[in-house]
Wavefront OBJ file of the C-alpha trace (Angstrom):
o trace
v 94.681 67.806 209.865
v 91.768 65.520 210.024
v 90.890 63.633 206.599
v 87.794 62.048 206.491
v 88.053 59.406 204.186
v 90.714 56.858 204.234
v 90.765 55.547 200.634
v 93.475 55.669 197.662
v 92.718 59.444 197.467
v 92.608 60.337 201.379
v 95.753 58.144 201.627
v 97.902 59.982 199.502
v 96.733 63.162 200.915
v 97.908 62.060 204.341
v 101.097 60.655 202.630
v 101.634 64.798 201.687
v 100.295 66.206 204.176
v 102.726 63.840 206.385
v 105.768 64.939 204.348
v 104.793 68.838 204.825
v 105.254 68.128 208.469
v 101.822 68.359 209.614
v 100.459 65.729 212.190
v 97.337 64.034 210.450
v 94.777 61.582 211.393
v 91.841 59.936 209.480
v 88.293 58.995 209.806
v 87.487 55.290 207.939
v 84.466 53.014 208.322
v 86.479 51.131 211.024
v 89.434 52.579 213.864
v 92.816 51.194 213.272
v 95.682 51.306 215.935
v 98.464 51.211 213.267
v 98.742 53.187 209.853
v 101.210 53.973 207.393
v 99.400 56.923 206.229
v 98.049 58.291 209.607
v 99.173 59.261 213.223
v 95.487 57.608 214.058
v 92.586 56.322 211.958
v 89.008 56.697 214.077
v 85.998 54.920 213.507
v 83.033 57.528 211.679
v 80.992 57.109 214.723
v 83.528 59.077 216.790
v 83.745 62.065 214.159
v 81.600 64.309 216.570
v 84.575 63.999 219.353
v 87.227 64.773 216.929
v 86.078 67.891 215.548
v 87.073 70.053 218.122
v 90.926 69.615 217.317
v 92.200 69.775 214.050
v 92.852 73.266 212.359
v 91.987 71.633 208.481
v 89.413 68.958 208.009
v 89.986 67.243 204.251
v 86.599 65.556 203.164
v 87.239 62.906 200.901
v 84.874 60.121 201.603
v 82.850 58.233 198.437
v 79.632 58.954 198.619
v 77.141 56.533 200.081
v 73.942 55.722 201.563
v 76.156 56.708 205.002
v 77.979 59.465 204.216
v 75.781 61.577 202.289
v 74.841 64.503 204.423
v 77.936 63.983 206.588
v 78.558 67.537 207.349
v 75.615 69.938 208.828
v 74.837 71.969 211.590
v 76.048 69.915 214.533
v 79.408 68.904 212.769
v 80.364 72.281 212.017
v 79.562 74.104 215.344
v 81.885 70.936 216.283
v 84.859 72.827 214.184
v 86.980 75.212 216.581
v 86.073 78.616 214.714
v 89.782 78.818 213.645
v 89.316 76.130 211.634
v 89.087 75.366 208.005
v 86.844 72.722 205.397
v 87.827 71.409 202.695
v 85.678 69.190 200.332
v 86.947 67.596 197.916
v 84.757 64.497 197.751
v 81.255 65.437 196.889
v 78.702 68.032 197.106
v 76.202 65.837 198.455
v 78.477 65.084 201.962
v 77.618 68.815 203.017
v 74.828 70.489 204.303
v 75.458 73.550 201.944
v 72.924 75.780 203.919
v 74.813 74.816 207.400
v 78.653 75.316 205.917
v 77.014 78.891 204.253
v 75.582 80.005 207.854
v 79.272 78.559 209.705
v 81.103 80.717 207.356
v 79.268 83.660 207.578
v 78.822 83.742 211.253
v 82.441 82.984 211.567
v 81.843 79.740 213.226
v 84.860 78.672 211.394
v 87.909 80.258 209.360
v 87.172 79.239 206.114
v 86.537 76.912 202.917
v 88.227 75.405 200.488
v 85.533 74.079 197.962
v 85.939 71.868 194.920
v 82.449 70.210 194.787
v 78.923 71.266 195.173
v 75.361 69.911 195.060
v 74.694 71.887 191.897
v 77.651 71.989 189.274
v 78.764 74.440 188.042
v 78.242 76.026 190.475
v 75.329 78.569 190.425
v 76.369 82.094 189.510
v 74.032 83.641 192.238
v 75.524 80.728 194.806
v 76.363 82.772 198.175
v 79.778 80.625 198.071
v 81.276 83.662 195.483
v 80.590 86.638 197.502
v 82.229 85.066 200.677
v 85.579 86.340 201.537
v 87.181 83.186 203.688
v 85.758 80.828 200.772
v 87.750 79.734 198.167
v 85.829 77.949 195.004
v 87.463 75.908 192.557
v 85.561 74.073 189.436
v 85.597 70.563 190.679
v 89.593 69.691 189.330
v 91.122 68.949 192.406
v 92.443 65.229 190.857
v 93.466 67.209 187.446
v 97.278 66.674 187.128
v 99.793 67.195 184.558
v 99.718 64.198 182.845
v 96.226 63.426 183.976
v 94.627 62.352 181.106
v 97.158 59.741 179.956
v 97.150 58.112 182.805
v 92.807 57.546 182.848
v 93.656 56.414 179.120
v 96.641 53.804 180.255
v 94.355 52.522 183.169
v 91.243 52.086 180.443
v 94.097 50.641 177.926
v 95.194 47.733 180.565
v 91.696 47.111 181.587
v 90.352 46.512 178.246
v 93.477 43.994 177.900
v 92.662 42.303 180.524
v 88.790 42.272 179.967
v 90.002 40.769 176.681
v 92.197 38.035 178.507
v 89.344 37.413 181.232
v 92.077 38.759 183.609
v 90.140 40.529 186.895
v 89.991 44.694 185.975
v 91.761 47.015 188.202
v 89.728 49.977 189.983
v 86.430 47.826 190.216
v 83.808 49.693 192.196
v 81.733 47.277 194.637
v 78.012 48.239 193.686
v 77.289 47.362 197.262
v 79.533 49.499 198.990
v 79.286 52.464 196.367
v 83.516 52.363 196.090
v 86.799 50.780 194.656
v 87.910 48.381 197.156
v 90.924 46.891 195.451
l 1 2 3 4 5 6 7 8 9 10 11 12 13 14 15 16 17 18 19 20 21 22 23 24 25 26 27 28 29 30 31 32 33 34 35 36 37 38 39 40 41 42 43 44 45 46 47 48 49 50 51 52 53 54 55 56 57 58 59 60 61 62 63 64 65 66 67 68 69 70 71 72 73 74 75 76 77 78 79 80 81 82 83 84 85 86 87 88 89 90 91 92 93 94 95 96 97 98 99 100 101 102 103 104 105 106 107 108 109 110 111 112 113 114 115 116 117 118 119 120 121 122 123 124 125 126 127 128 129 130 131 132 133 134 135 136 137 138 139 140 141 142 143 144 145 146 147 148 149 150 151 152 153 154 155 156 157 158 159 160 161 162 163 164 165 166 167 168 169 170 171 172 173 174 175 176 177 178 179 180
Protein backbone atom coordinates (compact mmCIF):
# COMPACT_ATOMS: atom_id res chain seq x y z
CA UNK A 1 0.00 0.00 0.00
CA UNK A 2 1.16 3.40 -0.92
CA UNK A 3 -0.45 6.38 1.22
CA UNK A 4 0.04 9.59 -0.05
CA UNK A 5 -0.08 11.82 2.67
CA UNK A 6 1.88 11.42 5.77
CA UNK A 7 -0.10 13.46 8.34
CA UNK A 8 -2.13 12.51 11.68
CA UNK A 9 -4.71 10.86 9.35
CA UNK A 10 -2.24 9.00 6.78
CA UNK A 11 -0.29 7.98 9.93
CA UNK A 12 -2.79 6.10 11.58
CA UNK A 13 -3.81 4.52 8.42
CA UNK A 14 -0.32 3.12 8.01
CA UNK A 15 -0.36 2.29 11.80
CA UNK A 16 -3.58 -0.24 10.55
CA UNK A 17 -2.70 -1.02 7.62
CA UNK A 18 0.79 -2.13 9.35
CA UNK A 19 -1.07 -4.23 11.94
CA UNK A 20 -3.23 -6.05 9.04
CA UNK A 21 0.09 -7.26 7.82
CA UNK A 22 0.39 -5.35 4.75
CA UNK A 23 3.84 -3.72 3.82
CA UNK A 24 3.13 0.16 3.44
CA UNK A 25 5.04 3.12 2.44
CA UNK A 26 4.19 6.89 2.25
CA UNK A 27 4.56 9.88 0.12
CA UNK A 28 5.30 13.35 2.43
CA UNK A 29 6.61 16.74 1.31
CA UNK A 30 10.13 15.46 2.25
CA UNK A 31 11.82 11.46 2.06
CA UNK A 32 12.66 10.09 5.40
CA UNK A 33 15.03 7.01 5.92
CA UNK A 34 13.38 6.04 9.27
CA UNK A 35 9.54 5.87 10.23
CA UNK A 36 7.47 4.52 12.80
CA UNK A 37 4.51 4.46 10.66
CA UNK A 38 6.11 3.39 7.29
CA UNK A 39 8.46 0.71 5.68
CA UNK A 40 9.65 4.04 3.56
CA UNK A 41 8.44 7.64 3.31
CA UNK A 42 9.39 9.22 -0.43
CA UNK A 43 9.65 12.64 -1.30
CA UNK A 44 6.24 13.85 -3.71
CA UNK A 45 8.60 14.47 -6.48
CA UNK A 46 9.31 10.74 -6.82
CA UNK A 47 5.46 9.73 -6.82
CA UNK A 48 5.66 9.06 -10.69
CA UNK A 49 8.40 6.12 -9.93
CA UNK A 50 6.39 4.62 -7.25
CA UNK A 51 3.24 4.07 -8.90
CA UNK A 52 4.03 1.14 -10.66
CA UNK A 53 4.18 -1.07 -7.37
CA UNK A 54 1.71 -0.90 -4.88
CA UNK A 55 -1.67 -2.86 -5.33
CA UNK A 56 -3.79 0.13 -3.08
CA UNK A 57 -2.84 3.74 -3.24
CA UNK A 58 -4.62 5.71 -0.02
CA UNK A 59 -4.86 9.53 -0.92
CA UNK A 60 -4.90 11.47 2.04
CA UNK A 61 -2.94 14.58 1.47
CA UNK A 62 -4.49 18.30 2.68
CA UNK A 63 -5.21 20.10 0.01
CA UNK A 64 -2.91 22.81 -1.23
CA UNK A 65 -1.67 25.06 -3.78
CA UNK A 66 0.67 21.65 -4.55
CA UNK A 67 -1.40 18.98 -4.29
CA UNK A 68 -4.49 19.97 -5.87
CA UNK A 69 -4.76 18.12 -9.12
CA UNK A 70 -2.36 15.45 -7.85
CA UNK A 71 -3.88 12.59 -9.63
CA UNK A 72 -4.60 12.73 -13.64
CA UNK A 73 -3.81 11.08 -16.64
CA UNK A 74 -0.10 10.39 -16.29
CA UNK A 75 -0.41 9.23 -12.55
CA UNK A 76 -2.95 6.78 -13.22
CA UNK A 77 -1.60 5.07 -16.43
CA UNK A 78 1.38 4.98 -13.71
CA UNK A 79 -1.02 2.47 -11.54
CA UNK A 80 -0.36 -1.34 -12.54
CA UNK A 81 -4.03 -2.07 -13.93
CA UNK A 82 -4.50 -4.46 -10.93
CA UNK A 83 -4.46 -1.79 -8.84
CA UNK A 84 -6.84 0.13 -6.72
CA UNK A 85 -7.52 4.25 -5.56
CA UNK A 86 -8.68 5.31 -2.81
CA UNK A 87 -9.42 9.02 -1.93
CA UNK A 88 -10.15 9.93 1.00
CA UNK A 89 -8.64 13.42 1.16
CA UNK A 90 -10.35 15.67 -1.27
CA UNK A 91 -12.11 15.86 -4.46
CA UNK A 92 -10.04 18.48 -5.76
CA UNK A 93 -6.56 16.05 -5.64
CA UNK A 94 -8.15 14.05 -8.67
CA UNK A 95 -8.55 14.58 -12.11
CA UNK A 96 -12.19 13.14 -12.00
CA UNK A 97 -12.36 12.90 -15.90
CA UNK A 98 -8.82 10.89 -15.93
CA UNK A 99 -9.78 8.37 -12.77
CA UNK A 100 -13.49 7.99 -14.85
CA UNK A 101 -11.57 7.06 -18.27
CA UNK A 102 -8.76 4.63 -15.96
CA UNK A 103 -11.68 2.86 -14.58
CA UNK A 104 -13.56 2.33 -17.46
CA UNK A 105 -10.82 1.28 -19.71
CA UNK A 106 -9.64 -0.96 -17.01
CA UNK A 107 -6.43 0.82 -16.63
CA UNK A 108 -6.80 -0.04 -13.06
CA UNK A 109 -8.96 -2.45 -10.72
CA UNK A 110 -10.94 -0.15 -9.02
CA UNK A 111 -12.07 2.85 -6.61
CA UNK A 112 -12.81 3.41 -3.42
CA UNK A 113 -14.30 7.04 -3.29
CA UNK A 114 -15.24 9.16 -0.30
CA UNK A 115 -14.77 12.70 -1.79
CA UNK A 116 -15.58 14.45 -4.95
CA UNK A 117 -15.29 17.86 -6.64
CA UNK A 118 -19.06 18.28 -6.46
CA UNK A 119 -20.77 17.04 -3.12
CA UNK A 120 -23.09 15.21 -2.96
CA UNK A 121 -22.25 13.77 -5.39
CA UNK A 122 -24.24 14.34 -8.66
CA UNK A 123 -26.99 11.81 -9.26
CA UNK A 124 -26.13 11.57 -13.07
CA UNK A 125 -22.15 11.34 -11.90
CA UNK A 126 -20.69 8.30 -14.11
CA UNK A 127 -19.00 7.19 -10.62
CA UNK A 128 -22.69 5.22 -9.79
CA UNK A 129 -23.05 3.20 -12.83
CA UNK A 130 -19.40 1.84 -12.55
CA UNK A 131 -19.09 -1.63 -11.35
CA UNK A 132 -15.26 -1.66 -9.76
CA UNK A 133 -16.25 1.82 -8.02
CA UNK A 134 -17.34 1.99 -4.75
CA UNK A 135 -18.94 5.56 -3.51
CA UNK A 136 -19.37 6.50 -0.08
CA UNK A 137 -20.90 10.07 1.17
CA UNK A 138 -17.77 11.71 2.33
CA UNK A 139 -17.76 9.86 6.22
CA UNK A 140 -14.71 8.11 6.05
CA UNK A 141 -13.45 9.95 9.65
CA UNK A 142 -17.18 9.25 11.12
CA UNK A 143 -16.60 6.96 14.17
CA UNK A 144 -18.59 5.77 16.97
CA UNK A 145 -18.08 8.23 19.33
CA UNK A 146 -17.18 10.79 16.74
CA UNK A 147 -18.95 13.61 17.68
CA UNK A 148 -17.90 13.77 21.34
CA UNK A 149 -14.69 13.74 20.68
CA UNK A 150 -14.87 17.17 17.97
CA UNK A 151 -16.95 18.57 21.06
CA UNK A 152 -14.07 17.60 23.85
CA UNK A 153 -11.32 18.96 21.42
CA UNK A 154 -13.57 22.42 20.92
CA UNK A 155 -14.26 22.15 24.92
CA UNK A 156 -10.27 22.17 25.78
CA UNK A 157 -9.55 24.68 23.17
CA UNK A 158 -11.95 27.19 24.28
CA UNK A 159 -10.25 26.59 27.89
CA UNK A 160 -7.28 27.25 26.83
CA UNK A 161 -8.20 30.24 24.47
CA UNK A 162 -9.66 31.45 27.78
CA UNK A 163 -6.27 30.87 29.73
CA UNK A 164 -4.14 32.31 26.67
CA UNK A 165 -2.78 28.69 26.62
CA UNK A 166 -1.57 27.84 22.69
CA UNK A 167 -4.87 25.78 20.94
CA UNK A 168 -4.35 22.32 19.82
CA UNK A 169 -5.06 21.36 16.00
CA UNK A 170 -3.98 24.93 14.70
CA UNK A 171 -3.94 24.97 10.92
CA UNK A 172 -0.82 27.03 9.46
CA UNK A 173 -2.64 29.46 6.91
CA UNK A 174 0.59 29.22 5.00
CA UNK A 175 0.90 25.72 4.56
CA UNK A 176 -3.00 25.05 4.24
CA UNK A 177 -2.60 22.19 7.34
CA UNK A 178 -2.31 21.30 11.15
CA UNK A 179 1.25 21.05 11.83
CA UNK A 180 1.24 20.40 15.54
Amino acid sequence: VLVVGVGSIGRAIGRLLKQAGFKVSGVGRSARDSDPDFEQVYAVEDLMQLLETPDYVVLIPPLTDQTRGLFGEAEFSAMKSTARFINLGRGELVDEDALIAALTSGAIAGAGLDVFRSEPLPGNSPFWDLENCIVSPHMSGDYDGHHTTVVQIFLDNLRRFRHGEPLLNRVDKRLGFVTD
